[in-house]
N, C-alpha and C positions, 0 to 999 in steps of 0.2 A: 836786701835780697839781691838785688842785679844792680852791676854796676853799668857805665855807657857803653864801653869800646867791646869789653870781651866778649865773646860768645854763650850765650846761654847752655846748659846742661841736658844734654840729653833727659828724654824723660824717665829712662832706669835709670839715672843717677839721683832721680828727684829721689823716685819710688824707694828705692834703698836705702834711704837717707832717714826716711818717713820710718820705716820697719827698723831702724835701727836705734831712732829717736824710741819708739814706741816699746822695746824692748830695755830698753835704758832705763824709761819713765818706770814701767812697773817693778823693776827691778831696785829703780829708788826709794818707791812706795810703797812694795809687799808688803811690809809692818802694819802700816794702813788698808790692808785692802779689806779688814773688818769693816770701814767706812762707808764701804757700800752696801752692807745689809744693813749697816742702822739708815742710812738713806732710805732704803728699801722701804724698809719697816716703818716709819716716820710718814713714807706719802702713801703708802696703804689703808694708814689709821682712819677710818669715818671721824667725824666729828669732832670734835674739839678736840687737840691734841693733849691726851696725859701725861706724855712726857717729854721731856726735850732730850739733847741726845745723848747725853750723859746718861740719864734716866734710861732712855732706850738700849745704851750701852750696856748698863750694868741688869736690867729685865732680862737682855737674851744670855748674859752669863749666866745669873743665878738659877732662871728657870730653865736652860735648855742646853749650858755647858760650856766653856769655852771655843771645841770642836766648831760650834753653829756658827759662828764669826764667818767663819772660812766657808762655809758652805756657799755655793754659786761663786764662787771662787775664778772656778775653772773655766769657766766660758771666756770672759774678759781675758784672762790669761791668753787663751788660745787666740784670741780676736784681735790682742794690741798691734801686733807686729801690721798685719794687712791693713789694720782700719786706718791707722798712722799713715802706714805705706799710701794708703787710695788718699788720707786728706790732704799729705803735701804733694804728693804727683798731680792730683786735679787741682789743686790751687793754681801751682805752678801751669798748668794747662790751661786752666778758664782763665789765668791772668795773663797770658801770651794771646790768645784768641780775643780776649774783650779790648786789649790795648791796641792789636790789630782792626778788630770792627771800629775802634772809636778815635784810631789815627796817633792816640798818644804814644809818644817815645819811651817812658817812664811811669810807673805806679804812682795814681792820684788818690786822695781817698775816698771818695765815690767807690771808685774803679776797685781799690783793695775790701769794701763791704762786698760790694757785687761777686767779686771772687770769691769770696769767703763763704757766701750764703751759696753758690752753687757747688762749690766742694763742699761744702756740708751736705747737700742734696747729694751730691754723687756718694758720700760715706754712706748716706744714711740705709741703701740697698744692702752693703754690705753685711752693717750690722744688726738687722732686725733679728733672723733665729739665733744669735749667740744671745741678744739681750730678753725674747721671752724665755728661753730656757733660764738664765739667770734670776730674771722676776720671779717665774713656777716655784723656785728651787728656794728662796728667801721669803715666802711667804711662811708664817707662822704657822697656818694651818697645813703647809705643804705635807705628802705623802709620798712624793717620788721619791724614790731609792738613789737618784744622779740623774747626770745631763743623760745618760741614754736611755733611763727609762722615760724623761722628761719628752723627751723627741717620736720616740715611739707609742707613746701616748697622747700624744699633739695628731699626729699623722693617724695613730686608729680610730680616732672620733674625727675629726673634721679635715683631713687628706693633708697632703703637703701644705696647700697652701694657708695651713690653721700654723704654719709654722711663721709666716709671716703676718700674724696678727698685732694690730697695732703700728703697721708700716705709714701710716699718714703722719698719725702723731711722735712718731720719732721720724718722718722726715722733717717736720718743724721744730722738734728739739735739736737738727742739727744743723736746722739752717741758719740756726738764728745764734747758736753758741759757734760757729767757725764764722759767719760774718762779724758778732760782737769780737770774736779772737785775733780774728787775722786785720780787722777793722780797725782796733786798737794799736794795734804793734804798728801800724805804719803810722797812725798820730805820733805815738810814743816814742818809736825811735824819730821821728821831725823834732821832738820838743830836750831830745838826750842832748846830751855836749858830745859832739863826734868823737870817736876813739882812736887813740893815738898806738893804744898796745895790742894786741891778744887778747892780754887781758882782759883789758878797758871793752874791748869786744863783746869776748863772754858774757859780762857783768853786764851789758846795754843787753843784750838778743833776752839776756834771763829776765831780766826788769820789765823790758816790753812783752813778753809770754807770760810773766806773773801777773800782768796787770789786765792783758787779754783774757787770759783763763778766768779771772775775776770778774771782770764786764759779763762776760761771754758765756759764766753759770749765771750769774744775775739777770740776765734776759732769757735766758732758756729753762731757770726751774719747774716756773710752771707749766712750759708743755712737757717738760719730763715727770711730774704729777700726774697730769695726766696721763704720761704715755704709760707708767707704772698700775695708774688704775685700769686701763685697757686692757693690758696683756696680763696683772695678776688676776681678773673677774675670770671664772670658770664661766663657760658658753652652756646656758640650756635652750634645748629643743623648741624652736618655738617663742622665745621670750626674748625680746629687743633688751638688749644691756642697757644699764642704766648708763655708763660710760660709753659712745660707740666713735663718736669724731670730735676732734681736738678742739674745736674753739666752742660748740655747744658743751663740751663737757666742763671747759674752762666758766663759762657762765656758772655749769649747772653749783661746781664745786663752790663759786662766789658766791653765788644763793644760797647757801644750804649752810654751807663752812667758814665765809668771811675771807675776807681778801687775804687774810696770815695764812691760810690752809694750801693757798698755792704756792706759798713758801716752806715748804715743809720740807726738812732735809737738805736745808739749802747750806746748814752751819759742818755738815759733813762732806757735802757735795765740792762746797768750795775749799776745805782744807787738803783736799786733795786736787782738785784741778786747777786752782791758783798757781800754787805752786807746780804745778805736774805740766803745765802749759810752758813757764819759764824754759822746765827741765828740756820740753818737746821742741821749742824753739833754738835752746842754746845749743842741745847734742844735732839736730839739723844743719844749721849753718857752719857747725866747727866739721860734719862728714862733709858736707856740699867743699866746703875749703879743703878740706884732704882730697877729695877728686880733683877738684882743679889740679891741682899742682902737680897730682898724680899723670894726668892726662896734657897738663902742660898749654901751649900756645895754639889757638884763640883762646882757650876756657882761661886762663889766669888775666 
């Protein structure tokens, strides 16, 4: 990510970079993006799971149409470009400020967790109402008609702020999947053979983001289990949810469910973020390189 002498990037050059990675990503993975409702659908399930995702896969064809794949589709769509945007620009921000508080010249790896886990904290504001409308919208027993009936129905029973339900446990599903992320990539490229080409470039930033993406769902499934049980439980009057905050509810799911149940949807989660983290790191650093050059000396 930085080299010694040049000047660092402005912070619309990170931001841009981030929204343009993030437009790439889904646009590599549309085909996939049924992935996320059998995810969905998978950390929903009480109890011992019946199916796996293949199984889950072929239930929501048979019983509900091919159309249903795609359903809550749309939220994520709209969200990729900013969320992207907000996690490299605050990366790049918490990792300028913490290297300053802490005197280093250069990213350590302490220092690249630490950034990681608070851009993940700063994403994670952004995208809580795109992801309960997505949850509402994927749930089997759902009835909303789309995202605007989803929102306007959030907001008529329990006001705006019913739109940010479940903001605790998706801020620890993404504190913990951008520090595993960004934590990774600066081990990974330490242990790469330095790149002599372009090429050789690409193929290291992809490696080190596939392998971050990978770490980085593997430590964050289970609060996104939870975060999914959170925001699909419908709110009654009166009656404490059975899911309410992220580490009691991790318990509760361990007790009841077994420690596999916090792994639920992890076999679809990561076919896509594995690989989709590579995608967000490689298309990142090859814009950040086209700015430099673009904008020329100190940035080169």
């Amino acid at each position: 990510m930085a080299t010694d002498q040049r000047k660092p990037l402005p912070f619309v050059a990170n931001f841009a970079a981030g929204a343009i990675a993030g437009v790439s990503e889904i646009l590599t993975f549309y085909p996939l993006g049924d992935m996320t409702q059998v995810k969905t659908r998978m950390q929903l399930e009480t109890g011992k799971a019946k199916h796996g995702m293949v199984g889950t896969l072929s239930s929501i064809v048979r019983e509900e149409g091919f159309g249903r794949l795609y359903r809550g589709l749309v939220p994520p769509l709209l969200l990729e470009a900013p969320k992207r945007a907000v996690k490299f620009a605050a990366n790049d921000f918490w990792g300028k400020t913490y290297m300053g508080f802490s005197g280093e010249s250069k990213m350590t790896q302490q220092l690249s967790v630490l950034t990681g886990c608070s851009a993940g904290a700063t994403e994670s504001f952004v995208v809580v109402p795109f992801e309960l409308v997505k949850i509402k919208l994927q749930d089997k027993t759902s009835t909303f008609a789309g995202p605007i009936d989803v929102v306007k129905q959030v907001i008529k029973k329990e006001g705006p702020l019913g739109l940010y339900a479940g903001m605790e446990a998706t801020f620890w599903r993404h504190v913990w999947w951008n520090g595993g992320y960004f934590g990774c990539i600066h081990q990974v490229r330490s242990m790469l053979t330095p790149a002599e080409t372009q090429q050789g470039q690409l193929f290291n930033n992809f490696v080190s983001g596939s392998v971050g993406g990978f770490v980085g769902t593997l430590i964050n499934t289970p609060f996104d289990v939870v975060k999914s049980r959170i925001q699909g439980a419908a709110k009654v009057p009166g009656v404490v949810p059975k899911y309410n905050w992220t580490y009691p509810a991790l318990m509760t799911i361990m007790r009841e469910e077994g420690p596999a149940a916090l792994y639920k949807g992890f076999l679809p989660k990561v076919l896509r973020l594995a690989p989709g983290g590579g995608v967000l790191l490689l298309v990142v650093e090859f814009t950040l390189g086209v700015f430099r050059k673009a904008l020329g000396p100190p940035y080169i």
